[in-house]
C-alpha positions as CSV (number, residue, x, y, z in Angstrom):
1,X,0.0,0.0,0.0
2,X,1.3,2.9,-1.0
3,X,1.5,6.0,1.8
4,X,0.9,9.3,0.4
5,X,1.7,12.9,2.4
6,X,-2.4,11.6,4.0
7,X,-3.8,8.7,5.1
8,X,-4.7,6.0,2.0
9,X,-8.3,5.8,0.8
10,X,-8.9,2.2,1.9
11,X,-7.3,-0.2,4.3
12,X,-7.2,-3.6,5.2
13,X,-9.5,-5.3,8.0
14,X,-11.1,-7.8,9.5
15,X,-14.1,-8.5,12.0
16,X,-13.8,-9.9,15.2
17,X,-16.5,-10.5,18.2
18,X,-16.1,-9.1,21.5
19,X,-15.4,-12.5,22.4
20,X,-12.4,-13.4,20.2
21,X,-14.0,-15.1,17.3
22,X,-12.6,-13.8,14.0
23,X,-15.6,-13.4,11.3
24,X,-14.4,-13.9,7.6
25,X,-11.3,-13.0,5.6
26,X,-9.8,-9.5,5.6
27,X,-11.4,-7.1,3.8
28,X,-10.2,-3.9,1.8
29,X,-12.6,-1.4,3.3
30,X,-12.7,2.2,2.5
31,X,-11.5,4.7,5.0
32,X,-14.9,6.7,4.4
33,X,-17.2,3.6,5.3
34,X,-20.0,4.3,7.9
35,X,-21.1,3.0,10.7
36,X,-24.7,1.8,9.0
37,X,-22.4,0.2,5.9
38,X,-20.3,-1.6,8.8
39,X,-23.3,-3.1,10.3
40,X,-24.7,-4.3,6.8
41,X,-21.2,-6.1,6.0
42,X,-21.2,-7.8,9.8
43,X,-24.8,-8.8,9.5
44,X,-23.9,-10.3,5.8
45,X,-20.5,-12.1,7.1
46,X,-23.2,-13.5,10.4
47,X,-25.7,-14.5,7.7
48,X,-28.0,-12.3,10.0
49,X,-31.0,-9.9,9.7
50,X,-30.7,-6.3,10.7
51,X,-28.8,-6.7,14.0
52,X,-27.8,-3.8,15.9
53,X,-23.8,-3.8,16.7
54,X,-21.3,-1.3,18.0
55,X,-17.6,-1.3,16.6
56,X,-14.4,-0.6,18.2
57,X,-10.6,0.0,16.9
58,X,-8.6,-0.3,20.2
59,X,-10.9,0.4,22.3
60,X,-12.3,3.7,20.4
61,X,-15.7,3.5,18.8
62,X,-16.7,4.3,15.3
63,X,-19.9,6.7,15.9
64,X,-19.5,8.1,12.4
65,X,-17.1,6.5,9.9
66,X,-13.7,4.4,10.1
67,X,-11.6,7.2,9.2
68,X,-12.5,9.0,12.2
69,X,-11.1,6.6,14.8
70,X,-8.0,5.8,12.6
71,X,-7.2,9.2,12.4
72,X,-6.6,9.2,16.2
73,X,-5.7,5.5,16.9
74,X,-1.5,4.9,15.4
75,X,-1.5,1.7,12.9
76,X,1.4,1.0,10.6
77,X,0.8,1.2,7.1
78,X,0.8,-2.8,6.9
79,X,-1.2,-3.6,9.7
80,X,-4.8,-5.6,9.2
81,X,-7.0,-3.4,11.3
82,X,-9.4,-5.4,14.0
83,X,-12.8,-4.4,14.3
84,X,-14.4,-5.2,16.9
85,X,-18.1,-6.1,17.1
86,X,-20.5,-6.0,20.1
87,X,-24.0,-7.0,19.4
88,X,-26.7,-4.8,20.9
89,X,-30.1,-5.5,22.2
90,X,-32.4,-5.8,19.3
91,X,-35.8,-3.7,21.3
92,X,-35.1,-0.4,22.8
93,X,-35.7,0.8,26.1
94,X,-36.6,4.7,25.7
95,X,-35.2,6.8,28.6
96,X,-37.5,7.5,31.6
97,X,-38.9,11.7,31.0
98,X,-41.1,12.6,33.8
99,X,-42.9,11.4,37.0
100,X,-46.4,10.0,35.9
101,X,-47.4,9.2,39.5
102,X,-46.4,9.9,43.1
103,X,-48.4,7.4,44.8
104,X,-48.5,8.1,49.0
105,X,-49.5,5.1,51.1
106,X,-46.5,3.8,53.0
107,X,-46.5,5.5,56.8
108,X,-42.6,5.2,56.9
109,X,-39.4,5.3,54.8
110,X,-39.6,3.2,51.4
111,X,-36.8,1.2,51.8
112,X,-37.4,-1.5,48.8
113,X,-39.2,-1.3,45.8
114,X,-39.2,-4.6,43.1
115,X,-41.1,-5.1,39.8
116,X,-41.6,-9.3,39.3
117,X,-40.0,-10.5,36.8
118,X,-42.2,-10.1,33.8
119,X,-42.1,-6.3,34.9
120,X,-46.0,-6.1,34.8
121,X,-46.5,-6.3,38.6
122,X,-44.7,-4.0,41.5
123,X,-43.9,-4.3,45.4
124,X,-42.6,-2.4,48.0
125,X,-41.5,-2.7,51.6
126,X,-41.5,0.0,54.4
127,X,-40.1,0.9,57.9
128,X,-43.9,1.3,58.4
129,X,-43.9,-2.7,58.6
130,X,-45.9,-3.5,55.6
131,X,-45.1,-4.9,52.2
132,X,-47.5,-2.6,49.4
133,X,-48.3,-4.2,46.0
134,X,-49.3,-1.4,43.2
135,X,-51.2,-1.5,40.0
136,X,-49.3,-0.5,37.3
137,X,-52.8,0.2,34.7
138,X,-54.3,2.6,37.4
139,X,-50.8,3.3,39.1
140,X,-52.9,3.1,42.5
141,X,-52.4,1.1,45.6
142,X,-53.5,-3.0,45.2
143,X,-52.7,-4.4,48.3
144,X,-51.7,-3.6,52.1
145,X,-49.9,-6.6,53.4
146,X,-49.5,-6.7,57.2
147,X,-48.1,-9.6,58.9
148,X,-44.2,-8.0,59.8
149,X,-43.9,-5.9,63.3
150,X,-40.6,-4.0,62.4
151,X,-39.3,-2.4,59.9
152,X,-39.5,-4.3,56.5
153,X,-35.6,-4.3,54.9
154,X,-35.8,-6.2,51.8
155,X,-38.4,-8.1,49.5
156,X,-37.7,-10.9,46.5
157,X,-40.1,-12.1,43.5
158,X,-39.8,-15.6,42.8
159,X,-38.8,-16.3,39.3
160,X,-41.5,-17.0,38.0
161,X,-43.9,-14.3,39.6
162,X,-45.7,-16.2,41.7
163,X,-44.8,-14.8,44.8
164,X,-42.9,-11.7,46.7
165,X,-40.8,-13.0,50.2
166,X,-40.0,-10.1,52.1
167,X,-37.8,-10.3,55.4
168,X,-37.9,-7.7,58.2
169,X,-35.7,-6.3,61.3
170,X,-36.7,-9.1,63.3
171,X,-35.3,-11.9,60.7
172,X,-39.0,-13.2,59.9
173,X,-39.5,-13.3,56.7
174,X,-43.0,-14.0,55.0
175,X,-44.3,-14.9,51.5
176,X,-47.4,-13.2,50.2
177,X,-49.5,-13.6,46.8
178,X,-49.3,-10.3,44.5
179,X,-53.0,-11.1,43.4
180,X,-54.8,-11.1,46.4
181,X,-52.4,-9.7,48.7
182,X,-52.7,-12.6,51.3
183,X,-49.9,-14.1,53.5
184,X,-49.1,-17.9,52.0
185,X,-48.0,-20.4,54.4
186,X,-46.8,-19.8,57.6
187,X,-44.0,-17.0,58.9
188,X,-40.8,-18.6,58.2
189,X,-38.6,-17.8,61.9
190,X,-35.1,-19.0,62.6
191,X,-32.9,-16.2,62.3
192,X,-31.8,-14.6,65.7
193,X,-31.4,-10.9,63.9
194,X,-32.6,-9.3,60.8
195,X,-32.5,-10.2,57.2
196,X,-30.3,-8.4,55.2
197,X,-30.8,-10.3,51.8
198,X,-33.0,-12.7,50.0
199,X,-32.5,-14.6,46.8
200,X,-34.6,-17.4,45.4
201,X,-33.3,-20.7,43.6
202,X,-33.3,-19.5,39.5
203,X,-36.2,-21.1,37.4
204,X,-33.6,-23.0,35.0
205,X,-32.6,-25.1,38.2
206,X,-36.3,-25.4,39.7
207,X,-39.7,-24.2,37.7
208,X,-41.3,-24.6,41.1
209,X,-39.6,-21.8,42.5
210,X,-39.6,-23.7,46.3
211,X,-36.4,-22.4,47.4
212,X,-35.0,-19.1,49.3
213,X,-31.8,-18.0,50.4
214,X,-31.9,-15.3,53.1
215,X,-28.5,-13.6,54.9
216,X,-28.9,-12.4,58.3
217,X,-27.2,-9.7,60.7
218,X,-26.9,-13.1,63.0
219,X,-23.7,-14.7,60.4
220,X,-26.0,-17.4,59.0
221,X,-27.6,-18.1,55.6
222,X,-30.9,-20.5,55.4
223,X,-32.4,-22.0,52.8
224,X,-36.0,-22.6,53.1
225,X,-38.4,-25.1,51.7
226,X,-40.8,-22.3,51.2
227,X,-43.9,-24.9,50.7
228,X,-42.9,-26.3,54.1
229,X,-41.5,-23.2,55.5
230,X,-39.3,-25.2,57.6
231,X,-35.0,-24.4,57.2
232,X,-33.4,-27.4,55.1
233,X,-29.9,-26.2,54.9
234,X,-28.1,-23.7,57.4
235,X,-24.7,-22.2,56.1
236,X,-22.5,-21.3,58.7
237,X,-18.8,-20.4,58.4
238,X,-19.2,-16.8,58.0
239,X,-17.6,-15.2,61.7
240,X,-19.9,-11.9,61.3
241,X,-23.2,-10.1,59.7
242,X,-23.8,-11.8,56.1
243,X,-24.6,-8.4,53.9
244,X,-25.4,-10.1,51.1
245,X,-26.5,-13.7,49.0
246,X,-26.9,-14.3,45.7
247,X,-28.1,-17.7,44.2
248,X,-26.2,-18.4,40.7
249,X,-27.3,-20.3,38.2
250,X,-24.7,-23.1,37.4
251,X,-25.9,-24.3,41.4
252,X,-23.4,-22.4,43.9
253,X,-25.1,-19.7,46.3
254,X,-22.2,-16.6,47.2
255,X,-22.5,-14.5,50.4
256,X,-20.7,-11.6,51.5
257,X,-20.0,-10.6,55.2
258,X,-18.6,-8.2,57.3
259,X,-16.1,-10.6,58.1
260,X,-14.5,-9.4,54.9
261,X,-14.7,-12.9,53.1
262,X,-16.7,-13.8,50.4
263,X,-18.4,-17.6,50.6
264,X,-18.9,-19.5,47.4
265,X,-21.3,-23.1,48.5
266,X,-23.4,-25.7,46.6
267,X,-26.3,-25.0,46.9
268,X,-27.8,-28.4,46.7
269,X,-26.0,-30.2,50.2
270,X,-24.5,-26.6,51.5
271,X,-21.2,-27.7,51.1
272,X,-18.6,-25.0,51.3
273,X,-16.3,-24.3,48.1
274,X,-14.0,-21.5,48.4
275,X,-13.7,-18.5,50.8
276,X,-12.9,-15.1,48.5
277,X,-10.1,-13.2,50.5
278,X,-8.9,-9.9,49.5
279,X,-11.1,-6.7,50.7
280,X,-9.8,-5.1,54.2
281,X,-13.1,-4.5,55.3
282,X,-16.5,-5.1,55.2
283,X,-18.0,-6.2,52.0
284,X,-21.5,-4.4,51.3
285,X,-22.9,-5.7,47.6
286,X,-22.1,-8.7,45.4
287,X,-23.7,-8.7,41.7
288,X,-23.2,-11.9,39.8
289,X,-22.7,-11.2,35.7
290,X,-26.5,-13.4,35.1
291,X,-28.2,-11.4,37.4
292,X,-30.4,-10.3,35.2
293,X,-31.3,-13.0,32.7
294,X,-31.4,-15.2,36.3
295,X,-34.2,-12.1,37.7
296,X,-36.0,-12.1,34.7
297,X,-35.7,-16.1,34.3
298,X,-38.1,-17.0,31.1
299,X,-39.1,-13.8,30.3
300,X,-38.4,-11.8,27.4
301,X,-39.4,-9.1,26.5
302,X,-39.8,-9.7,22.7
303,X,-40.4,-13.6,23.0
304,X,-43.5,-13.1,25.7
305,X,-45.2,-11.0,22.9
306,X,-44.3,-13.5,20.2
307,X,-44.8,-16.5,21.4
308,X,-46.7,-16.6,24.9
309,X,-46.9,-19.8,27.0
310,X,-47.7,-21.2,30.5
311,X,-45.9,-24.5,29.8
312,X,-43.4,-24.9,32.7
313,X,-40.8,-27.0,30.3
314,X,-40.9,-24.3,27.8
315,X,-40.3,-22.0,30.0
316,X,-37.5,-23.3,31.4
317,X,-36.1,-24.5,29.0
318,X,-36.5,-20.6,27.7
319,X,-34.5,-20.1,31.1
320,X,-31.7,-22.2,30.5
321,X,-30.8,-21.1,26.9
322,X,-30.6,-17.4,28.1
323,X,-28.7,-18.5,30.9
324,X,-26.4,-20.4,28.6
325,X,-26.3,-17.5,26.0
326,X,-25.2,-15.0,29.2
327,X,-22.5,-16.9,30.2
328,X,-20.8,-18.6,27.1
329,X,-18.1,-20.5,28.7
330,X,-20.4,-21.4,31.6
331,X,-18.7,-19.2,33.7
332,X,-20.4,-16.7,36.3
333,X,-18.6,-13.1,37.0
334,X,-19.3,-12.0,40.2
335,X,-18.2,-8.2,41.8
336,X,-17.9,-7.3,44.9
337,X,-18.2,-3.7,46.9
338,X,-16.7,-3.2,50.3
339,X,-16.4,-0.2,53.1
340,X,-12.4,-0.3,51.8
341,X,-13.2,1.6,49.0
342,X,-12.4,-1.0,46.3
343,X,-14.3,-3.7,44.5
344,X,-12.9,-7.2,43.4
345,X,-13.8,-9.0,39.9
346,X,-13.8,-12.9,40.8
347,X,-14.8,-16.0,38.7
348,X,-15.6,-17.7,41.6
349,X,-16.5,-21.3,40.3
350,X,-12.5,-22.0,39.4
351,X,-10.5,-19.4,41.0
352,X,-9.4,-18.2,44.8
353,X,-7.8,-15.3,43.2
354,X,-9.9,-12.2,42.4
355,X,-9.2,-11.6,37.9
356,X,-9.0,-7.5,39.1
357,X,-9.0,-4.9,41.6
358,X,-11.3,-2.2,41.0
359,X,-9.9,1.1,42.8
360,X,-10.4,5.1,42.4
361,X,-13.6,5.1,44.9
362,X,-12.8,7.5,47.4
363,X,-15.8,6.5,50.2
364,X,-17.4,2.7,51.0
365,X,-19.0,1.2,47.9
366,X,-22.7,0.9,48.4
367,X,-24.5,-1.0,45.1
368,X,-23.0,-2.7,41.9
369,X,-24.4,-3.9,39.0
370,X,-24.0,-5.4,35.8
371,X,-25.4,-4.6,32.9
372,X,-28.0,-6.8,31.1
373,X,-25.3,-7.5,28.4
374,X,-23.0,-8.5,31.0
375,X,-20.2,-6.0,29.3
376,X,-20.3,-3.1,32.0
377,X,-20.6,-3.0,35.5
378,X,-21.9,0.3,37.8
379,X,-20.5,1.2,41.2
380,X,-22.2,3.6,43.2
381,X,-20.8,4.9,46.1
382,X,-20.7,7.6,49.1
383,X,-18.6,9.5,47.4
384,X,-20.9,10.5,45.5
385,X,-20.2,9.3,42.5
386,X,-20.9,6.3,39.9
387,X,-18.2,4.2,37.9
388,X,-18.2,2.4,35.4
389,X,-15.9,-0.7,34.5
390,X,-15.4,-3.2,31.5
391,X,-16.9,-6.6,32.8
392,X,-14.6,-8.2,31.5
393,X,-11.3,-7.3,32.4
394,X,-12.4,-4.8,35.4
395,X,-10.4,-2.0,33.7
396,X,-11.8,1.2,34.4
397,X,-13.9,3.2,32.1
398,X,-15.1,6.2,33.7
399,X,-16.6,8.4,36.4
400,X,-20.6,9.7,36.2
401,X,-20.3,12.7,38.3
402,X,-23.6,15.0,38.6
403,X,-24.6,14.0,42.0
404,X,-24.1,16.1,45.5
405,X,-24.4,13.6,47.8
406,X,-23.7,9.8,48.5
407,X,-25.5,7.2,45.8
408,X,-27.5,4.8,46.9
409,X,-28.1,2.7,44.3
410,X,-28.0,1.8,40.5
411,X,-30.1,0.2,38.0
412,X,-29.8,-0.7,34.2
413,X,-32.5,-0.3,31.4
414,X,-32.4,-3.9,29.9
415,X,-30.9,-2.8,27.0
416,X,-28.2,-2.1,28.4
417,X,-27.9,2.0,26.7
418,X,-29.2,3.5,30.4
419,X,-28.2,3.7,33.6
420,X,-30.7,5.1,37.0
421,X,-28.7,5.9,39.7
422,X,-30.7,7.3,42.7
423,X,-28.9,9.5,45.3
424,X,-29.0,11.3,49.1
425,X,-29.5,14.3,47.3
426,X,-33.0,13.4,46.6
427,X,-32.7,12.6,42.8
428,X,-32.6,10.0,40.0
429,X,-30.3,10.5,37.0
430,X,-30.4,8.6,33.9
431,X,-26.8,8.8,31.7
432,X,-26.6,7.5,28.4
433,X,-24.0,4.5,27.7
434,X,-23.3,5.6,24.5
435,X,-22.0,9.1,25.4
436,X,-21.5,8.4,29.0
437,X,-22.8,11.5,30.3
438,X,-26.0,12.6,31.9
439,X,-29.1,12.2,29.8
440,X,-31.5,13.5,32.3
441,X,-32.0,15.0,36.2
442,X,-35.4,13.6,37.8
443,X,-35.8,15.6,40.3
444,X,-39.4,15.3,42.8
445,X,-38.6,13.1,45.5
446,X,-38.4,15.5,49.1
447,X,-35.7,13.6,50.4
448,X,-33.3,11.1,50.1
449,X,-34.1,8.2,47.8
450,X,-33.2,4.5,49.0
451,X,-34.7,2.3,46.4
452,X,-34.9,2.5,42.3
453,X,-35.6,-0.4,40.2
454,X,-36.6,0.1,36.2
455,X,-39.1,-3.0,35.4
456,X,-37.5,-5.8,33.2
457,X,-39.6,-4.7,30.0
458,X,-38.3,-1.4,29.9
459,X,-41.9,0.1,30.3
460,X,-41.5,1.8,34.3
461,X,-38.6,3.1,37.0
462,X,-40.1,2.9,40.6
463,X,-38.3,5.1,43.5
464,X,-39.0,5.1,46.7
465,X,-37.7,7.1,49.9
466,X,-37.6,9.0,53.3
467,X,-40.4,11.1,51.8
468,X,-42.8,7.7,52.1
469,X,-43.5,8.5,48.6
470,X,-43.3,6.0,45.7
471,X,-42.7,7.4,42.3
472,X,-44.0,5.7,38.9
473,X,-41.5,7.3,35.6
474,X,-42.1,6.8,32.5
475,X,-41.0,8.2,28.9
């Protein structure tokens, strides 16, 4: 190729996934080739449809044309350039605009709010002891659900939407029925201080949806028949308060404590695998890479309008393939966020040794997320800021700064193009993944807001707070 006084007019490439695998031959591609013309000639080289993708050169992404990024990225004249390719999601989740309902009700601070997992149903749990169901058609209160006598801390829909468990101050937890708002079963007791987390077993592993994790204050994790509501497995090894327990879906249950360990056990005899060593002090959050397709189970938001069904072998069946399509190499990321400031990468089914150390956090780490895609995870923390990392490698990407006081939490559209973050200073921003900057301020909460979650299908973003209200957005 011969170089001229500028760049030439075409170079060589070739495709590669964000994965690794190379598609094709290299091509001579002009330097003037768009975006749009790149996404015809990697949906032609798939043998796809109209597919949505992104496209990096080191790291840099083409918004406009190739010659752009080249133009700042340095290649040798006889270098095949690699373009990377990330798939995106194919429906689009339009950002949240404006506060379509502030529904009062709860006496007391919200301090949980949950949509189920096919996002058409919401819950909420108060320090005014109750657990609240909502109607999302009228956006008025459904249910009242008494049956707690402290302060309600956290609430969890089984996977398949059956049911909400929530789990109060005084470690009872209890399961109620979103349609008529009754208590099912008896109160499940056993824990000698409160409930700090609750996870159910995913819907690949059991359509019946029987089992529930819960991590107490006391330094013990149950598992609960929740038909029987008797314990069938204790987990003890943990020396302090358990923060946090998530149930993965390749059968291992992870718990985080203030012991500053992080627990990795079988779920099915309660065996204990591995302890995670590394943080120097407590360890708040954990978020596991298939959170989301685990939450969300067999739901989808395009295949539930396309191809509806109550089969329970469908369905999880459904489950499993977007499990397996979340984690390729049937390997689970999980993250963790301490009170040191720092958060660890692990891939906890093989290794002992975290894969990164995520610094640059200068206050305790209180939520972390990954996104739906699995290719980013959020950090909120007290200082007041969130960051965001590659999920992959744990390298840093950048910091969302726009808030004035600590961040309570994060949550991700499910395309993976928005991120909620909901704050002390009593508002919810949205930021845009694509230019990583604020998109837009929600302001309208009168105090500090504890709880955000934006519904599974896109469609809603609940917040809740010390102003007892709870907020319906939509676009």
């Amino acid at each position: 190729m011969e170089m001229n006084n500028d760049l030439p007019s075409s170079v060589q490439a070739k495709f590669k996934s964000d994965t690794g695998e190379e598609i094709g031959s290299p091509l001579d591609l002009p330097l003037n080739v768009t975006k749009d013309q790149l996404t015809l000639i990697c949906n032609a080289l798939l043998q796809e449809e109209d597919k949505p993708f992104l496209f990096y050169v080191k790291d840099i992404e083409i918004t406009s044309s190739l010659k752009e990024v080249l133009d700042t990225v340095l290649l040798n004249s006889e270098e095949v350039v690699e373009i990377i390719y990330q798939q995106q999601a194919i429906f689009r989740v339009r950002p949240v605009t404006r506060c379509t309902s502030s529904i009062p009700g709860h006496a007391e601070a919200v301090i949980s709010t949950s949509f189920s997992p096919s996002g058409k149903q919401l819950a909420s749990g108060s320090g005014d002891t109750t657990v609240r169901f909502w109607d999302l058609n009228t956006q008025t209160p459904l249910h009242v659900c008494k049956g707690h006598t402290n302060w309600v801390l956290c609430i969890s829909w089984s996977p398949d939407g059956s049911k909400l468990a929530s789990a109060c101050k005084q470690g009872r937890i209890i399961l109620w029925d979103p349609i008529t708002g009754n208590q099912i079963g008896k109160t499940m007791m056993g824990h000698k201080q409160w409930v700090t987390a609750l996870a159910w077993e995913p819907y690949l592993k059991n359509s019946e949806c029987r089992k529930l994790a819960s991590s107490s204050k006391d330094g013990d994790v149950r598992i609960w028949d929740t038909v029987t509501c008797l314990t069938i497995l204790s987990l003890t090894g943990h020396s302090k308060a358990v923060t946090s327990v998530k149930w993965g879906g390749s059968g291992l249950i992870y718990t985080s404590s203030q012991d500053r360990t992080i627990k990795v056990w079988r779920a099915e005899d309660g065996v204990l695998c591995r302890t995670l060593e590394g943080h120097a002090h407590w360890v708040n959050t954990l978020a596991l890479s298939t959170d989301y397709v685990l939450r969300t189970g067999p739901y989808h938001p395009i295949l539930d309008r396309n191809e509806p069904t109550t089969d329970k072998k469908v369905l999880q069946q459904r489950a499993i393939e977007r499990y397996e399509q979340a984690c390729p190499q049937g390997a689970e990321r999980l993250v963790s966020g301490s009170d040191d400031f720092t958060l660890f990468l692990w891939l906890p089914q093989q290794e002992k040794r975290p894969l990164a150390r995520m610094t640059g956090h200068q206050q305790l780490i209180n939520d972390v997320k990954f996104s739906p895609d699995t290719r980013i995870i959020a950090s909120a923390s007290f200082d007041k800021s969130v960051k965001l990392w590659e999920a992959a490698s744990g390298k840093f990407i950048t910091t969302l700064r726009g808030h004035v006081q600590a961040v309570y939490m994060v949550a991700w559209s499910a395309d993976s193009r928005l991120l909620l973050s909901s704050s002390a200073d009593s508002t919810l921003k949205v930021w845009s993944m694509k230019t990583k900057k604020l998109e837009l301020d929600l302001p309208g909460h009168a105090d500090e807001v504890f709880a955000v979650d934006w519904s599974p299908d896109g469609a809603y973003v609940a917040s809740g707070g010390k102003d007892k209200v709870l907020k319906l957005w939509q676009h």
